[in-house]
N, C-alpha and C positions, 0 to 999 in steps of 0.2 A: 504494500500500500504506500501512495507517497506521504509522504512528512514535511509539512510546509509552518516552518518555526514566522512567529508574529516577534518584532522585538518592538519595547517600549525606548529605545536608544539610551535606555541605562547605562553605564560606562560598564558595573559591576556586572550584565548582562553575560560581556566577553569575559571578564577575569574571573567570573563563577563560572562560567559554564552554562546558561540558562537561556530561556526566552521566557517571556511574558507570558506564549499561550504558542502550545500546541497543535497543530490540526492532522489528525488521522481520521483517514475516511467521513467517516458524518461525526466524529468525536472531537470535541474542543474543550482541552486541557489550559485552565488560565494557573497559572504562578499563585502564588502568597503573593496578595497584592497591599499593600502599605499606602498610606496616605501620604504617599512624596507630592511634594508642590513642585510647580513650576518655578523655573531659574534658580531652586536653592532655596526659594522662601519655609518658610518654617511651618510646619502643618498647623492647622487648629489646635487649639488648647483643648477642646473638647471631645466627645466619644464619638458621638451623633453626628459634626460633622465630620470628622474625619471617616466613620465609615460611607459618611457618603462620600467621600474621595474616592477611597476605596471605591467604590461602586460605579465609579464614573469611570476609574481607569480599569475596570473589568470591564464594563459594555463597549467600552470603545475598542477594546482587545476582541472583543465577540464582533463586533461591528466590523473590522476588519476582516474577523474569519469568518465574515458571512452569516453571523448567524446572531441572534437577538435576545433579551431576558427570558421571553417563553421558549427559548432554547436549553435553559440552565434544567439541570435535575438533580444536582447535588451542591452545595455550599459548605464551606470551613468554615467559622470565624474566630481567632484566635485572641482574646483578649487579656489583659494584664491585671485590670481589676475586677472583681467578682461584679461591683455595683455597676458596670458600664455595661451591663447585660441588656438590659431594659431597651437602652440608646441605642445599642447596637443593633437590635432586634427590631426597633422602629425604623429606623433606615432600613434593612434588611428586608423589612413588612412592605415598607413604599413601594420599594424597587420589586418587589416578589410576593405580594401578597395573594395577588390572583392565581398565581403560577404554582407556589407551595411546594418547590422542590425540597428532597432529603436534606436536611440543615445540620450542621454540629458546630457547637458552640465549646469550647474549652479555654481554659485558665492556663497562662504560661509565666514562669517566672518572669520573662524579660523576652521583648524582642531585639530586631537587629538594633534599632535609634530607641535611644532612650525616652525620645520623644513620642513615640505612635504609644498608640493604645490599642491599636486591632490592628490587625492586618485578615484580610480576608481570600483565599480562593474559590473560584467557579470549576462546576465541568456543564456541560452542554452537547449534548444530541441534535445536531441537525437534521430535521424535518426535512426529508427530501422529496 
């Protein structure tokens, strides 16, 4: 099958090893996706917007691979504090609420920046 890698022009992309998001056949594999800002700016202070970062830089990775939110059937969301559940779930709801793909929610000591509070991944089935 071909394998057609998405990159978000991360620098750390090339020196990890990685792409944003996957695409095998109708399957689209998005990365732990973290609320990076453009040019370096510094993420939101908050839970709620940052997973919508998150959220925005996942659809636009599906949006490239072709494929759309009612394409997602599985979600990660990785958080640091227990209490940012709520927030992160409301963003999560906006963005997928109609949809209701498989979700898991876990508590992680730390992520990569010390500043995120979630980082999130997608997978998605294209409807062909």
């Amino acid at each position: 099958m071909e394998r057609r890698l998405i990159s978000s022009a991360m620098p750390l992309e090339r020196t990890f090893g990685y792409s944003r998001a996957v695409v095998v056949g109708d399957r689209v594999i998005v990365s732990g996706t973290a609320p990076v800002m453009p040019e370096g700016v510094d993420p939101p202070s908050d839970a709620y917007a940052q997973a919508r970062r998150c959220l925005e830089i996942i659809l636009a990775a599906l949006a490239e691979a072709g494929a759309g939110p009612e394409d997602v059937v599985r979600t990660r969301m990785y958080l640091i504090r227990t209490e940012d559940i709520d927030a992160v779930g409301r963003a999560h709801g906006e963005v997928f609420g109609e949809i209701r793909p498989a979700a898991t929610g876990v508590i992680v000591s730390a992520l990569f920046d010390a500043r995120w509070l979630v980082e999130i991944e997608a997978e998605a089935i294209i409807a062909r």
